[in-house]
DOLUMPA-445397 format. One record per atom (N, C-alpha, C): residue in three letters; x, y, z; residue number from 0; atom name. Coordinates in nm, 4 decimals, decimal comma. Example, Ala and Ser with C-alpha at 12.3 -4.5 7.8 and 13.67 -1.06 7.14 Angstrom:
! DOLUMPA-445397
residuo_u_v_w_num_atomo
ALA_1,3190_-0,5690_0,7800_0_N
ALA_1,2300_-0,4500_0,7800_0_CA
ALA_1,3200_-0,3300_0,7800_0_C
SER_1,2850_-0,2250_0,7080_1_N
SER_1,3670_-0,1060_0,7140_1_CA
SER_1,2900_0,0030_0,7870_1_C
//
This chain:
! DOLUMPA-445397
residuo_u_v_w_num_atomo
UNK_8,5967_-1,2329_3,6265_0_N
UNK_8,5833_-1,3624_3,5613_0_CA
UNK_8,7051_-1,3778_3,4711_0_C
UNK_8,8135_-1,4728_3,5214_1_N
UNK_8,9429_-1,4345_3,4709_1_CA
UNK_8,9308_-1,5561_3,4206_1_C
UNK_8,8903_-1,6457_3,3983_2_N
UNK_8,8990_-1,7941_3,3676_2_CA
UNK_8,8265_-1,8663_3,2659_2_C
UNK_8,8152_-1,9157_3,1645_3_N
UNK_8,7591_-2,0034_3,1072_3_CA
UNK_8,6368_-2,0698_3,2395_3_C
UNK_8,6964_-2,1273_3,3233_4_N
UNK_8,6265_-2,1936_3,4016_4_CA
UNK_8,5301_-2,1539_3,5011_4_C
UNK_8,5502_-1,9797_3,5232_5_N
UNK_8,4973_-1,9230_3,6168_5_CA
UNK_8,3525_-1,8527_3,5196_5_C
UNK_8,4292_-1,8486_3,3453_6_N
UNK_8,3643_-1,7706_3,3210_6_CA
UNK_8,1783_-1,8879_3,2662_6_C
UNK_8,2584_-2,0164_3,2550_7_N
UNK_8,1504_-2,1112_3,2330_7_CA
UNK_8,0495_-2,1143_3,3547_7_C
UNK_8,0618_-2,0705_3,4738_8_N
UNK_7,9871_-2,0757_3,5519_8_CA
UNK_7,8994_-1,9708_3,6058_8_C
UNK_7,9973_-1,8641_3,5792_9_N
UNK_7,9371_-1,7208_3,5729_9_CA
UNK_7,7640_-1,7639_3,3830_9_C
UNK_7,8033_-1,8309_3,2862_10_N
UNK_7,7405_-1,8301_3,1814_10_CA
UNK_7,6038_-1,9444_3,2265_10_C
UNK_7,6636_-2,0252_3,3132_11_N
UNK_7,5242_-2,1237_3,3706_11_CA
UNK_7,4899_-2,0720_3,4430_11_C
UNK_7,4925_-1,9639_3,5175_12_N
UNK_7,4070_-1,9241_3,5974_12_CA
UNK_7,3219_-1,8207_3,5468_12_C
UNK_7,3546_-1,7719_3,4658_13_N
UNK_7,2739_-1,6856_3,4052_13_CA
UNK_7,1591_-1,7328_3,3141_13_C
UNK_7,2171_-1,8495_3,2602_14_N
UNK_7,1608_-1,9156_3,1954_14_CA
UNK_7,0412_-2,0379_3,2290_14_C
UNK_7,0502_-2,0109_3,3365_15_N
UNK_6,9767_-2,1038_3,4372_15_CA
UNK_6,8299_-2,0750_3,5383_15_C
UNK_6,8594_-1,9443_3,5107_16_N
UNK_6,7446_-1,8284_3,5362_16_CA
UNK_6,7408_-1,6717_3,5020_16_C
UNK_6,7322_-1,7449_3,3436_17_N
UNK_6,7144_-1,6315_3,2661_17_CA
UNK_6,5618_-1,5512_3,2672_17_C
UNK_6,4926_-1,5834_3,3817_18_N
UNK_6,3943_-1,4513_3,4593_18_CA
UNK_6,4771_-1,3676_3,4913_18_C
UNK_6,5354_-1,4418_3,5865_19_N
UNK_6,6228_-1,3240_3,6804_19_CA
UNK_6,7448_-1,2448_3,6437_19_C
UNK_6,7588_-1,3132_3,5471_20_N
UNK_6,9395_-1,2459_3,4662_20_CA
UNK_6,8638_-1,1668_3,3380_20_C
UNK_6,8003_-1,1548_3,2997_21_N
UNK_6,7552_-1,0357_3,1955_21_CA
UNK_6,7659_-0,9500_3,1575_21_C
UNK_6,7782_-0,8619_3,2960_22_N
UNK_6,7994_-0,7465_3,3027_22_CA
UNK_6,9777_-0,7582_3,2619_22_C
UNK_7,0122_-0,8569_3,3318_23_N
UNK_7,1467_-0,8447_3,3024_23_CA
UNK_7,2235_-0,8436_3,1643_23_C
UNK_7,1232_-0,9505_3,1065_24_N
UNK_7,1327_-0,9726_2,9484_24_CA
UNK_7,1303_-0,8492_2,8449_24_C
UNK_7,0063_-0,7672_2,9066_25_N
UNK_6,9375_-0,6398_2,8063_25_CA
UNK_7,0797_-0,5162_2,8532_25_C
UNK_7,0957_-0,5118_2,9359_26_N
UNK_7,2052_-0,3933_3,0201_26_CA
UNK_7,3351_-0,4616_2,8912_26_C
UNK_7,3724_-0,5614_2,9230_27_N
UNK_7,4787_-0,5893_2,8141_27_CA
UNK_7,4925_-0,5686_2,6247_27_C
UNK_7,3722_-0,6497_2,6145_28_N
UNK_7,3023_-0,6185_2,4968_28_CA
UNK_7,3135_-0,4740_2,4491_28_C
UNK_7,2716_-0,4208_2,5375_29_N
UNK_7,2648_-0,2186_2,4905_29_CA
UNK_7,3871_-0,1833_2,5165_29_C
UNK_7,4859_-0,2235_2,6164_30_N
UNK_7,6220_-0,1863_2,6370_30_CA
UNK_7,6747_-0,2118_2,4803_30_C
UNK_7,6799_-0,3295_2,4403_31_N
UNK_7,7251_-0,3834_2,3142_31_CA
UNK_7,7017_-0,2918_2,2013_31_C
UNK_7,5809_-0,2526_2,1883_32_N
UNK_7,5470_-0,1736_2,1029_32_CA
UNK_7,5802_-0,0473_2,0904_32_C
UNK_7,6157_0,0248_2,2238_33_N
UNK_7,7210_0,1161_2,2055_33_CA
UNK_7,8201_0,1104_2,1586_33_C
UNK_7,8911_0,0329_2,2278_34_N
UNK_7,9950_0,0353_2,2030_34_CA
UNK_8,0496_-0,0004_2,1158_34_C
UNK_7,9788_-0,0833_1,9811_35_N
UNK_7,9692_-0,1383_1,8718_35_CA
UNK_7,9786_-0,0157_1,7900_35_C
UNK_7,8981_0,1209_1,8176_36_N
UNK_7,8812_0,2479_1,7526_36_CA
UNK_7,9596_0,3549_1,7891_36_C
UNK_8,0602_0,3200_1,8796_37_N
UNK_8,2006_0,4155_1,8665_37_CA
UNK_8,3332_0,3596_1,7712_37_C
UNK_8,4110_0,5083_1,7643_38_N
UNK_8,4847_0,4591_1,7098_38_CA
UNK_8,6541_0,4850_1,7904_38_C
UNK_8,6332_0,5002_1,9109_39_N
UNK_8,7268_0,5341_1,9705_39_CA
UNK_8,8207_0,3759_2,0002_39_C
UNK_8,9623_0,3910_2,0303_40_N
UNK_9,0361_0,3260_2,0346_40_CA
UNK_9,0117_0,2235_2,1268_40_C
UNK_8,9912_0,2862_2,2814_41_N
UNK_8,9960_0,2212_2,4124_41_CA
UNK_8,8761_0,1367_2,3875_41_C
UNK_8,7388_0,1800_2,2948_42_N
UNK_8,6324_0,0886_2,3321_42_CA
UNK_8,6580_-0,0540_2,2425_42_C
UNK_8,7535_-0,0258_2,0956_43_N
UNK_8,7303_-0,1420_2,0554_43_CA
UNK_8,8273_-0,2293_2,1292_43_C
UNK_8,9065_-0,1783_2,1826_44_N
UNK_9,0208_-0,2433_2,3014_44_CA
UNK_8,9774_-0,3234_2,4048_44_C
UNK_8,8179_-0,2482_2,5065_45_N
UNK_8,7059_-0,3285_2,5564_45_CA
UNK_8,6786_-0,4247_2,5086_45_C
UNK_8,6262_-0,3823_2,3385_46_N
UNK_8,5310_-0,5433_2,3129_46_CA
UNK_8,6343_-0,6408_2,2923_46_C
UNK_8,7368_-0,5820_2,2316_47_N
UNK_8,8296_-0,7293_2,2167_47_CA
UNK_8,8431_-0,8274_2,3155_47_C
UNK_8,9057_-0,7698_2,4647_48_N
UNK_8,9187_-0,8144_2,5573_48_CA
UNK_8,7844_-0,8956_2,6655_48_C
UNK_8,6593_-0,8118_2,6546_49_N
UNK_8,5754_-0,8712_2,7204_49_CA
UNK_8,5293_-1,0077_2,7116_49_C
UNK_8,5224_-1,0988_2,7525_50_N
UNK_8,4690_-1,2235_2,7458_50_CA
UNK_8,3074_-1,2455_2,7271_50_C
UNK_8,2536_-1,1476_2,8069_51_N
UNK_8,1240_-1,1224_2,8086_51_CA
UNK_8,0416_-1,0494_2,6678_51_C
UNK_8,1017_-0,9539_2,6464_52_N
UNK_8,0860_-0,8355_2,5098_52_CA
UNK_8,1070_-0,9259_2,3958_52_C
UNK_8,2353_-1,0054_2,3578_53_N
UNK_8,1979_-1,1224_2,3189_53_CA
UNK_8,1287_-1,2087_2,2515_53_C
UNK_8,1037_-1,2373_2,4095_54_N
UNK_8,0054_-1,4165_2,4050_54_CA
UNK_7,8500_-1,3715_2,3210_54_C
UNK_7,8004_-1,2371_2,4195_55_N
UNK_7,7041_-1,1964_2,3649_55_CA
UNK_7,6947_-1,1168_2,2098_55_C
UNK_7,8035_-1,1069_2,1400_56_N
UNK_7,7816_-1,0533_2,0118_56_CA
UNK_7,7862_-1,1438_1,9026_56_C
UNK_7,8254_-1,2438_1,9421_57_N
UNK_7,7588_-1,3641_1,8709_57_CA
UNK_7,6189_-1,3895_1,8232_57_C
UNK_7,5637_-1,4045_1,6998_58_N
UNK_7,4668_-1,4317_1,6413_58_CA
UNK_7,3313_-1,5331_1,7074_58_C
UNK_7,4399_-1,6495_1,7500_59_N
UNK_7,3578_-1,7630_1,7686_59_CA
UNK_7,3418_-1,7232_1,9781_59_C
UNK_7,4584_-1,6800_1,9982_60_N
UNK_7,4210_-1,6655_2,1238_60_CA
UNK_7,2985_-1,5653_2,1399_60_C
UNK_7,2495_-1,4890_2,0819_61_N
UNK_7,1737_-1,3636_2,0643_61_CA
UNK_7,0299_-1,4646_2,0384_61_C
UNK_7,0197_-1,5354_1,9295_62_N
UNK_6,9054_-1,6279_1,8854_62_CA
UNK_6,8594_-1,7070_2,0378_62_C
UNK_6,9550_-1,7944_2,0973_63_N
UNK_6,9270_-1,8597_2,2130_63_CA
UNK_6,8882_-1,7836_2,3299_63_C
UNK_6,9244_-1,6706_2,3944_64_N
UNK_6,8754_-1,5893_2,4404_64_CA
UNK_6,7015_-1,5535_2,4058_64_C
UNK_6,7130_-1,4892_2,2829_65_N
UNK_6,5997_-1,4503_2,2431_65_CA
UNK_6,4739_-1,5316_2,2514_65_C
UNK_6,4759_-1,6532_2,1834_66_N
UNK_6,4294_-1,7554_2,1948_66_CA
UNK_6,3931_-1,8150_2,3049_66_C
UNK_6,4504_-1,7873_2,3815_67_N
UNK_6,4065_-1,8384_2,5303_67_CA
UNK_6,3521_-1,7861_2,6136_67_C
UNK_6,4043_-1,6176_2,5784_68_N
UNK_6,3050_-1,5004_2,6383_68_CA
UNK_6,1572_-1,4622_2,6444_68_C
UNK_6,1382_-1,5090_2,4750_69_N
UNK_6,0360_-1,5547_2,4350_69_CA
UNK_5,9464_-1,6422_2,4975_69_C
UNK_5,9986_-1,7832_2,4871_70_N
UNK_5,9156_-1,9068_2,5261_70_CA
UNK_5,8702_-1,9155_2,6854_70_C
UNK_5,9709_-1,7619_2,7258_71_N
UNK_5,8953_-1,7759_2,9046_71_CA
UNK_5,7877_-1,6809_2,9172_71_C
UNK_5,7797_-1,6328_2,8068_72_N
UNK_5,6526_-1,5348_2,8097_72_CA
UNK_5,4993_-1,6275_2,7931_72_C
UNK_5,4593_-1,6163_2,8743_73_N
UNK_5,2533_-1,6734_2,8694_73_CA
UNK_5,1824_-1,5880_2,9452_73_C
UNK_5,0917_-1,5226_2,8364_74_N
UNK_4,9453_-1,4265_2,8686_74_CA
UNK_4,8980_-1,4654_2,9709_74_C
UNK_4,8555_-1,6350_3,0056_75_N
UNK_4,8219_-1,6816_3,1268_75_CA
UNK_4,8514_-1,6423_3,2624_75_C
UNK_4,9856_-1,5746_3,2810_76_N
UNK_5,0751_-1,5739_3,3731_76_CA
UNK_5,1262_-1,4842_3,3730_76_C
UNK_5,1109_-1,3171_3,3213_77_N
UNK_5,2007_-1,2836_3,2722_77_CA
UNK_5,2151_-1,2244_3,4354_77_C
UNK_5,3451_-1,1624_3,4367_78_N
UNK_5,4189_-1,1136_3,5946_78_CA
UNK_5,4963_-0,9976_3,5704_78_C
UNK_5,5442_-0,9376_3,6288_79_N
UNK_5,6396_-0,8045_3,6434_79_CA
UNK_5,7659_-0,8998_3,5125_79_C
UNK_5,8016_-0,9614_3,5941_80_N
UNK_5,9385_-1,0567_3,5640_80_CA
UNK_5,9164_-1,1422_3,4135_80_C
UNK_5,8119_-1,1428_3,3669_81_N
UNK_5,7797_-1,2071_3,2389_81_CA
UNK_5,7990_-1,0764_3,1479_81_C
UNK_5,7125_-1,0058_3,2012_82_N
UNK_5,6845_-0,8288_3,1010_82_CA
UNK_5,8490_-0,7829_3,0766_82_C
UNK_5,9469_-0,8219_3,1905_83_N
UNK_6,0728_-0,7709_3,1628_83_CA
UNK_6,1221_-0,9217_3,1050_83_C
UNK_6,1090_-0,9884_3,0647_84_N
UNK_6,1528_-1,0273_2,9610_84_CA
UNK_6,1210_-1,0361_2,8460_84_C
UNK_5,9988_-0,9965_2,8171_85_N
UNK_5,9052_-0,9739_2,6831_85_CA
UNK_6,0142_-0,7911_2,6251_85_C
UNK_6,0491_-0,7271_2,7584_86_N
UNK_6,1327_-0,6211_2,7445_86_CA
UNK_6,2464_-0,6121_2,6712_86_C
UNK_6,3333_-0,7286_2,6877_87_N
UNK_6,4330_-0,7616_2,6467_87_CA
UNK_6,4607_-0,8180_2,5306_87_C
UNK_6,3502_-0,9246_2,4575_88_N
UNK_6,3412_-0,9264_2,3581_88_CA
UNK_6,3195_-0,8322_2,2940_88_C
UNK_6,2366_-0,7306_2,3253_89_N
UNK_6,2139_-0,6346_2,2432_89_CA
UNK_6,3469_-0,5566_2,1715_89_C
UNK_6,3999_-0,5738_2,2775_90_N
UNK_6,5363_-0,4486_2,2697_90_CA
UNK_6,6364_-0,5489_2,1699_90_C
UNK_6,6641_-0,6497_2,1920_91_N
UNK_6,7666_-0,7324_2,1174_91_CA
UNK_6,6552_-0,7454_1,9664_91_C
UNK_6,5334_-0,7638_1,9590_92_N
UNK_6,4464_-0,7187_1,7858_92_CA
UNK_6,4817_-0,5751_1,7251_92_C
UNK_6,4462_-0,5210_1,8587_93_N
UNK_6,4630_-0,3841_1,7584_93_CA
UNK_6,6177_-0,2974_1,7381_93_C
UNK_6,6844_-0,4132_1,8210_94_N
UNK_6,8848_-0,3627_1,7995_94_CA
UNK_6,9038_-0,4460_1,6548_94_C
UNK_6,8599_-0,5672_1,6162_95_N
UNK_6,8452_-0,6567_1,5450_95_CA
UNK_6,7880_-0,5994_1,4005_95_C
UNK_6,6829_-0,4709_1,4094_96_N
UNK_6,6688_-0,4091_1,2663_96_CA
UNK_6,7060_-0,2758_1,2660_96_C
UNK_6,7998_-0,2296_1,3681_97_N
UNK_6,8588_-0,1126_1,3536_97_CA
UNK_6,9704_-0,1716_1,2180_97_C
UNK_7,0318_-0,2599_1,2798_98_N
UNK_7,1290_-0,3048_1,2007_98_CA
UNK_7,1122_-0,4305_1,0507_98_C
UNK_6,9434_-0,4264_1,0169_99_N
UNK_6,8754_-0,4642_0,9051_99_CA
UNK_6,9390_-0,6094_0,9134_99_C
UNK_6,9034_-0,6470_1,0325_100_N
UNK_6,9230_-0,7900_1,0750_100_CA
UNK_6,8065_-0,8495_1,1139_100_C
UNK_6,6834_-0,7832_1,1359_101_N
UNK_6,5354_-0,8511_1,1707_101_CA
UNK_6,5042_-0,9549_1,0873_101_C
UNK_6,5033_-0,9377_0,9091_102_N
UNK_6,4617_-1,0639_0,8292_102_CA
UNK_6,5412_-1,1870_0,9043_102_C
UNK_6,6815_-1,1415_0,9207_103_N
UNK_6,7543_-1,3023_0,9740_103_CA
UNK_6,7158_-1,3383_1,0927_103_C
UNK_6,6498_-1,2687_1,1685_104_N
UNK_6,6587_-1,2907_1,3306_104_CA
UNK_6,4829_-1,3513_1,3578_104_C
UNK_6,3996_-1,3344_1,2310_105_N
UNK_6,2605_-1,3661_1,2835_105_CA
UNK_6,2590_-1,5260_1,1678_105_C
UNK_6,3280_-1,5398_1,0784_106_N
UNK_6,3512_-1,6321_0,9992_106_CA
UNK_6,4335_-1,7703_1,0723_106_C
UNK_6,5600_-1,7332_1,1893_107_N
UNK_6,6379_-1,8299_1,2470_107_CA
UNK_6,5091_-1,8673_1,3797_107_C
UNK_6,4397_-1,7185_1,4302_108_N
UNK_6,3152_-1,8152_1,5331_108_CA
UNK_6,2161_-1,8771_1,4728_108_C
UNK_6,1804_-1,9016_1,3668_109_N
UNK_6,1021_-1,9748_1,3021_109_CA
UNK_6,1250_-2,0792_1,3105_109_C
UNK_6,2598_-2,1296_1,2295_110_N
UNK_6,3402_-2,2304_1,2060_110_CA
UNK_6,3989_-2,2588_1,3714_110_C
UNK_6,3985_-2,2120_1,4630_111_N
UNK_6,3909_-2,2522_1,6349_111_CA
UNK_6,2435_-2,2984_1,6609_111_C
UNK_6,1608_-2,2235_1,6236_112_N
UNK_6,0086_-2,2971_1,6495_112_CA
UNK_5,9705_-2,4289_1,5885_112_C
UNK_6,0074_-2,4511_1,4776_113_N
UNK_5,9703_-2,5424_1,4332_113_CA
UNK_6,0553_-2,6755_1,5100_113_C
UNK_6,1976_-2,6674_1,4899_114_N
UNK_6,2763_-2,7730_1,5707_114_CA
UNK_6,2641_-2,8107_1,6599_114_C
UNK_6,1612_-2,7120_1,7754_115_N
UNK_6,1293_-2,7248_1,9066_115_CA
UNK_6,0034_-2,8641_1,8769_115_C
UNK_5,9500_-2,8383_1,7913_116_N
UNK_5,7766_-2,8796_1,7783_116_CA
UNK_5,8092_-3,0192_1,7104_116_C
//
C-alpha cells in the first residue's frame, strides 16, 4: 500500500466489514503495542514509516474502532464472529489501561454513546 490512494481503499475496506477485518485490527493493535515497548532502532524506524502502525495509533482512530466493535455485539445474536469482536475490544480496553488510558477511553465511549442517541 504505497499510496495515499491505495491506502484509502485498503482503510474502506476494512472499515466496511469490520466483522471480518477484526482479527486484522486486534493482530495490528498488539503488533503496535509491541512495538511501542521496544526500544530498538529498526522498530521505531517501522513505526515511523508504516502507514498502517500509524493510522491505528491514533487515539480517535482507536475510539472509532472500538466503538463500533462494540455496537456489533448483541446477546440476541451472538456468533463466533461477534465473540471475536467482543475479543478485540477487549484487547484494545485492556492495552488502553496497561497504559492508564482506560478513564479516557470509557469516558470518550460514553460521550460516543450519548451522540449516537
Amino acid at each position: 500500500i504505497n499510496t495515499d490512494a491505495k491506502f484509502q481503499v485498503f482503510l474502506k475496506q476494512v472499515n466496511s466489514s469490520l466483522v471480518d477485518s477484526n482479527m486484522l485490527v486486534r493482530c495490528v493493535t498488539l503488533s503496535l503495542d509491541r512495538f511501542e515497548s521496544q526500544v530498538d532502532v529498526k522498530v521505531a524506524e517501522v513505526l515511523s514509516e508504516c502507514r498502517l502502525l500509524a493510522y491505528i495509533s491514533q487515539v480517535p482512530t482507536q475510539m472509532s474502532f472500538l466503538f463500533r466493535l462494540i455496537n456489533i455485539i448483541h446477546v440476541q445474536t451472538l456468533t463466533q464472529e461477534n465473540v471475536s469482536c467482543l475479543n478485540t475490544s477487549l484487547v484494545i480496553l485492556m492495552l488502553a489501561r496497561r497504559k492508564e488510558r482506560l478513564p479516557l477511553y470509557l469516558r470518550l465511549l460514553q460521550r460516543m454513546e450519548h451522540s449516537k442517541k
